[in-house]
C-alpha positions in Angstrom: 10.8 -24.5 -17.0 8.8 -26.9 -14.7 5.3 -26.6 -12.6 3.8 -28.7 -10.2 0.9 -30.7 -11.5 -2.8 -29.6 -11.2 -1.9 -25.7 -11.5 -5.4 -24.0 -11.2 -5.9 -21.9 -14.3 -8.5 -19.6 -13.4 -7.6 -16.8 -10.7 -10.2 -14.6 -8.6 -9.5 -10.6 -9.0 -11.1 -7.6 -7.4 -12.4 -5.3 -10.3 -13.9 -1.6 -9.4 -16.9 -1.8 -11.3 -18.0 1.3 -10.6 -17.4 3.9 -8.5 -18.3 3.1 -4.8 -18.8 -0.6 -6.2 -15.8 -3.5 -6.5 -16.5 -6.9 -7.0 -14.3 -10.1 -7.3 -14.1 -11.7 -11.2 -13.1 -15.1 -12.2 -10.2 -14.7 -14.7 -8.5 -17.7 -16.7 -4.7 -17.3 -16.9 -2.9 -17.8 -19.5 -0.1 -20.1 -19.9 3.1 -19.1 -18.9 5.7 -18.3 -21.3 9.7 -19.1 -21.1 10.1 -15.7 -19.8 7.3 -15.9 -17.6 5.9 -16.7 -14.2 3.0 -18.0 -12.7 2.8 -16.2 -8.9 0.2 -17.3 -6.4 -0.5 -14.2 -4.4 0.2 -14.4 -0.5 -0.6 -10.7 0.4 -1.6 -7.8 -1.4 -1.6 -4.5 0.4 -4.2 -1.8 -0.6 -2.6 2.1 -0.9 -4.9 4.0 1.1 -4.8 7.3 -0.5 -4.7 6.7 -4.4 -6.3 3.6 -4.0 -9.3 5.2 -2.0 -9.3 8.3 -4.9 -9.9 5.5 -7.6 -12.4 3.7 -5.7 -14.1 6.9 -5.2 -13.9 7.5 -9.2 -11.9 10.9 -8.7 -8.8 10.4 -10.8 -9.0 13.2 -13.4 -9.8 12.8 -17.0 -6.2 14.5 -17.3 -4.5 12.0 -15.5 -6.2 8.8 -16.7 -3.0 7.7 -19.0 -0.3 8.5 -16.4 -2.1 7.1 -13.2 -2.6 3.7 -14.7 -0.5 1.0 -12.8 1.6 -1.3 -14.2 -0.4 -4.2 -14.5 -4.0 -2.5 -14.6 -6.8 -3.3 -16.5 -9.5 -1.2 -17.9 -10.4 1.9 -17.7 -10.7 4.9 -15.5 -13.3 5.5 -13.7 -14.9 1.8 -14.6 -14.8 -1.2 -14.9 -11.1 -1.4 -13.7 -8.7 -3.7 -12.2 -6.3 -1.7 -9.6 -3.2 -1.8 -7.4 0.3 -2.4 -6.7 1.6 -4.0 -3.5 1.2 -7.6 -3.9 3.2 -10.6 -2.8 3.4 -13.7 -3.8 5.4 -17.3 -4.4 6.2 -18.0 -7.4 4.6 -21.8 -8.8 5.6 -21.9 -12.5 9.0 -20.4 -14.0 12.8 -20.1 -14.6 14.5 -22.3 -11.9 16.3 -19.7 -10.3 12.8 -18.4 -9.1 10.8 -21.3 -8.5 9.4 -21.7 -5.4 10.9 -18.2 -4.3 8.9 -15.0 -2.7 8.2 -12.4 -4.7 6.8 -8.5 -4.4 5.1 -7.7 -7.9 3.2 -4.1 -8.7 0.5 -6.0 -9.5 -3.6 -5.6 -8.9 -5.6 -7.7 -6.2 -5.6 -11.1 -7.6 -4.8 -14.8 -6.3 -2.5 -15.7 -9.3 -1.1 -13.9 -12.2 1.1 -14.5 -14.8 3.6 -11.7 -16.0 7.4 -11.6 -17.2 10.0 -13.0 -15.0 11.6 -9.1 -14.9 8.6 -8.0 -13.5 8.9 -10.2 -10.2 11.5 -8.8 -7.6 13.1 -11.3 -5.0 12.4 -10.8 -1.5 15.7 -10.6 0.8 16.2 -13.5 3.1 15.4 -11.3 6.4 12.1 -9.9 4.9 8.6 -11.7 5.8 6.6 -11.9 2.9 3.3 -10.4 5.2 5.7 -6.8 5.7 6.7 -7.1 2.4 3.5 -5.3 1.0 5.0 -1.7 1.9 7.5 -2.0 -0.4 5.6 0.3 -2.8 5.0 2.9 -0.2 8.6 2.9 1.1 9.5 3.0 -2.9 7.6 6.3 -2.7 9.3 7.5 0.6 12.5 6.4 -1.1 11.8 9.0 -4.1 10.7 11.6 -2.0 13.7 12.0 0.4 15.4 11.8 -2.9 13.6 14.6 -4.4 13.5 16.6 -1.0 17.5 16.0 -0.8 18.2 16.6 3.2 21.2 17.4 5.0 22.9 15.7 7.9 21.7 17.7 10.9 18.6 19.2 9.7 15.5 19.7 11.4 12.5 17.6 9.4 9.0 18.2 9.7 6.7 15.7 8.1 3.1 16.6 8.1 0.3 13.4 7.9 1.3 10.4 10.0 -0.1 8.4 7.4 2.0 5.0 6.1 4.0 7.1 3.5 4.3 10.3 6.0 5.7 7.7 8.8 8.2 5.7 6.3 9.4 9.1 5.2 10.3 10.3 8.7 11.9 7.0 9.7 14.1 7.0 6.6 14.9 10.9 7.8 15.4 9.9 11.2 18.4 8.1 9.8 20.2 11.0 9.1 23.4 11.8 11.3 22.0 15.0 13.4 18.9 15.3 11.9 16.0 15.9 13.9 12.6 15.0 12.8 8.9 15.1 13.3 5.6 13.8 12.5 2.8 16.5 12.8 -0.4 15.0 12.9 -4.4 15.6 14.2 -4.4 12.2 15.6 -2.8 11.7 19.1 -3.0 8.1 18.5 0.2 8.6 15.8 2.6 9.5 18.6 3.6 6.0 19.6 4.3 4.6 16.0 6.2 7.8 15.6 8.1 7.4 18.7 8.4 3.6 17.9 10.3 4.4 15.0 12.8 6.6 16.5 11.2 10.2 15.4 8.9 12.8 17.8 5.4 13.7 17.3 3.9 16.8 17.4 0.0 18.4 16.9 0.1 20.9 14.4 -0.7 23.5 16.9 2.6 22.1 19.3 5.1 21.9 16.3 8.4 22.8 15.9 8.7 26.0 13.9 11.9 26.8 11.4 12.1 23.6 9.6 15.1 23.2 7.0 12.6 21.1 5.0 9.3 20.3 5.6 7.4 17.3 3.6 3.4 17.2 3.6 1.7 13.8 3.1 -1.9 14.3 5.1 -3.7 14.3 1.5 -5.5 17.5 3.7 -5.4 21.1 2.0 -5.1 22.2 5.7 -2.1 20.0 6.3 -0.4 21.9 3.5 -1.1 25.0 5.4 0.5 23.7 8.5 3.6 22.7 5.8 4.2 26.0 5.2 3.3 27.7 8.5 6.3 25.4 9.7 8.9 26.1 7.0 11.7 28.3 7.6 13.4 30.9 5.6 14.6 29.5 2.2 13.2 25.9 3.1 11.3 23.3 0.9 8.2 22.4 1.1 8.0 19.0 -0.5 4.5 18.2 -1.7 3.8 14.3 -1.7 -0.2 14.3 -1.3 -2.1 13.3 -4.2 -5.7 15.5 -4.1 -7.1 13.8 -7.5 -10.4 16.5 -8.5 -10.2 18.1 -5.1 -9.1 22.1 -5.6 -6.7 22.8 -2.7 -6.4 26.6 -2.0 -2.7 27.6 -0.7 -1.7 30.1 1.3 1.1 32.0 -0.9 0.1 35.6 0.5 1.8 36.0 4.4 5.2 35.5 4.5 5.5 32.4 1.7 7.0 35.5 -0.7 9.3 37.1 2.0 10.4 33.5 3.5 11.8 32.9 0.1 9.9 29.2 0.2 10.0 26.5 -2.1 6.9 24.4 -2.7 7.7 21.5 -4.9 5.9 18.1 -6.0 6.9 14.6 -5.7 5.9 12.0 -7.7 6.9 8.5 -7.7 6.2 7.7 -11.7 9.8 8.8 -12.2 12.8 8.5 -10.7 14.1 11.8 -8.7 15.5 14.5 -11.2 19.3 13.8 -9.4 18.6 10.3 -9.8 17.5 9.6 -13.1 21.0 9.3 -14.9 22.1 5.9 -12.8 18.8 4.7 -10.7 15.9 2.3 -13.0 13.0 1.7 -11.4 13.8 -2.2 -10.4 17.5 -0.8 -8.5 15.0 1.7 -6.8 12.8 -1.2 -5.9 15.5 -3.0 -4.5 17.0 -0.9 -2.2 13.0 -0.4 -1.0 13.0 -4.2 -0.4 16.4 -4.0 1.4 15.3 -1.1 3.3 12.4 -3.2 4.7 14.1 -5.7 7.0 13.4 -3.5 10.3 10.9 -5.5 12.3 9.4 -2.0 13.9 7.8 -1.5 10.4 5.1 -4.0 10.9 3.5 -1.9 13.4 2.5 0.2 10.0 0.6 -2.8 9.3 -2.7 -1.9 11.4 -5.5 -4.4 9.9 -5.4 -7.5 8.1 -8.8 -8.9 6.4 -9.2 -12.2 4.1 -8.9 -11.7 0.3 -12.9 -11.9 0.1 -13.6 -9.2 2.6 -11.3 -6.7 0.2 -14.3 -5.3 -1.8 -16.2 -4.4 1.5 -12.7 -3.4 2.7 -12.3 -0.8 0.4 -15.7 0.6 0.5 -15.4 0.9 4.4 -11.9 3.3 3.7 -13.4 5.4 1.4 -16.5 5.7 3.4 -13.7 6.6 6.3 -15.0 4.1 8.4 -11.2 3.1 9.5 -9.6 6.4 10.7 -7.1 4.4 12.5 -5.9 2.2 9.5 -2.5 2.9 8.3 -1.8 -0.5 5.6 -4.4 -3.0 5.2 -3.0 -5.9 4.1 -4.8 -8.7 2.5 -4.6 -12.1 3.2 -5.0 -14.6 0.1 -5.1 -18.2 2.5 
């Protein structure tokens, strides 16, 4: 265990103290155990739709327990410390990880300390500013897993959001597949087309899809979902609604179809999965997954670590239609 001299002990970290209301806090860190490590932040990313829903104060009562992150603190609604995509270099620690880059499911904050098995090592050919979508290509990851597709289906993905795109790319992948991002906003079609997949407006798109996934966190995108789905096909569920009461269409054909609506979450491994993948191998192959240089076009905006409070009241105020990741800058 070694550290350079002069190691600041107190941190800065963005704490929702109330709904519509963050704030950065001074914090002092402790010091690192032998197991530990002390990681100065680089980049944090912020999760646009959960991340929006907690600022907002609209996670549950039900789901206060299982939507805590890792390394939260606090409480649901408020005061709470939030999030997951954060990036870092590692300053105190076991030699092997010294000095290295690191992706950590931890909350905004410009230094932390938390066991060495908590810290994942970035691959060689990843930039540690891309690097904050590992959680949402995590989630991607688990989805297509849950969704299961088959070489030469047709795929349509409804919400051109971050996750929504990283989900058709991965699909796009697929040997004969054919795949498509439905979305309201015309302005999706070249990042869809960028990464290899068409585009479509939910009144253009392609009926008869083998599997469609919805991931526009909009009770009228799940309509489209199931307009879209052909006979026997899943509808794979990925947005997250919080309080909101979604009404679905199951009257029509949803019955006569045969359809499948089903939910994907990424606080466990896929069901197929379970029995050979942990979390961190899931991680990893996100990380690995993340070397294509087209993904950074998924990074739209990029604001200095004392802007984030005001960043995140401007998203949930839906002042930044166009922003897929923001990623924060801690330099």
């Amino acid at each position: 265990m070694s550290a350079p001299p002069m190691l600041s002990r107190v941190a800065q970290a963005c704490w929702l103290v109330e709904p519509g209301c963050a704030e950065w806090r001074q914090e002092a860190l402790p010091t690192p155990g032998d197991h530990e490590v002390l990681v100065r932040t680089l980049h944090s990313g912020i999760s646009r739709g959960t991340e929006v829903l907690v600022f907002r104060g609209h996670v549950p009562a039900s789901e206060h327990q299982r939507m805590r992150a890792p390394f939260q603190a606090g409480d649901f609604p408020a005061p709470v410390k939030y999030g997951y995509n954060s990036v870092g270099i590692v300053e105190q620690g076991p030699a092997e990880l010294l000095g290295q880059a690191v992706f950590c499911l931890y909350p905004h904050q410009t230094r932390y300390v938390v066991p060495a098995d908590a810290v994942h090592l970035l691959p060689a050919n990843l930039p540690p500013a891309r690097a904050v979508l590992a959680a949402n290509l995590e989630t991607a990851v688990n989805a297509l897993w849950d969704a299961s597709p088959r070489v030469g289906d047709r795929i349509a993905v409804v919400g051109g959001g971050t996750v929504g795109l990283l989900v058709a790319w991965l699909a796009g992948q697929l040997p004969g597949s054919v795949v498509e991002v439905v979305d309201t906003n015309p302005a999706r079609r070249g990042l869809a087309e960028q990464l290899g997949v068409s585009f479509a407006s939910p009144e253009s798109a392609m009926p008869e899809a083998d599997l469609v996934v919805h991931a526009s966190g909009r009770p009228e995108g799940l309509t489209t979902a199931l307009r879209l789905a052909a006979f026997e096909a899943t509808v794979l569920e990925m947005s997250w609604f919080g309080e909101q009461a979604v009404s679905v269409p199951l009257g029509g054909a949803f019955h006569a179809r045969r359809l499948t609506l089903k939910s994907s979450q990424v606080g466990q491994v896929a069901t197929e999965q379970r029995g050979r993948w942990t979390y961190r191998r899931r991680m990893a192959l996100a990380l690995s997954l993340l070397g294509d240089p087209r993904l950074d076009a998924l990074i739209t905006d990029a604001s200095p670590f004392a802007e984030l409070p005001s960043v995140l009241a401007q998203l949930a105020a839906g002042a930044n239609d166009h922003t897929l990741c923001h990623r924060i800058d801690y330099f």
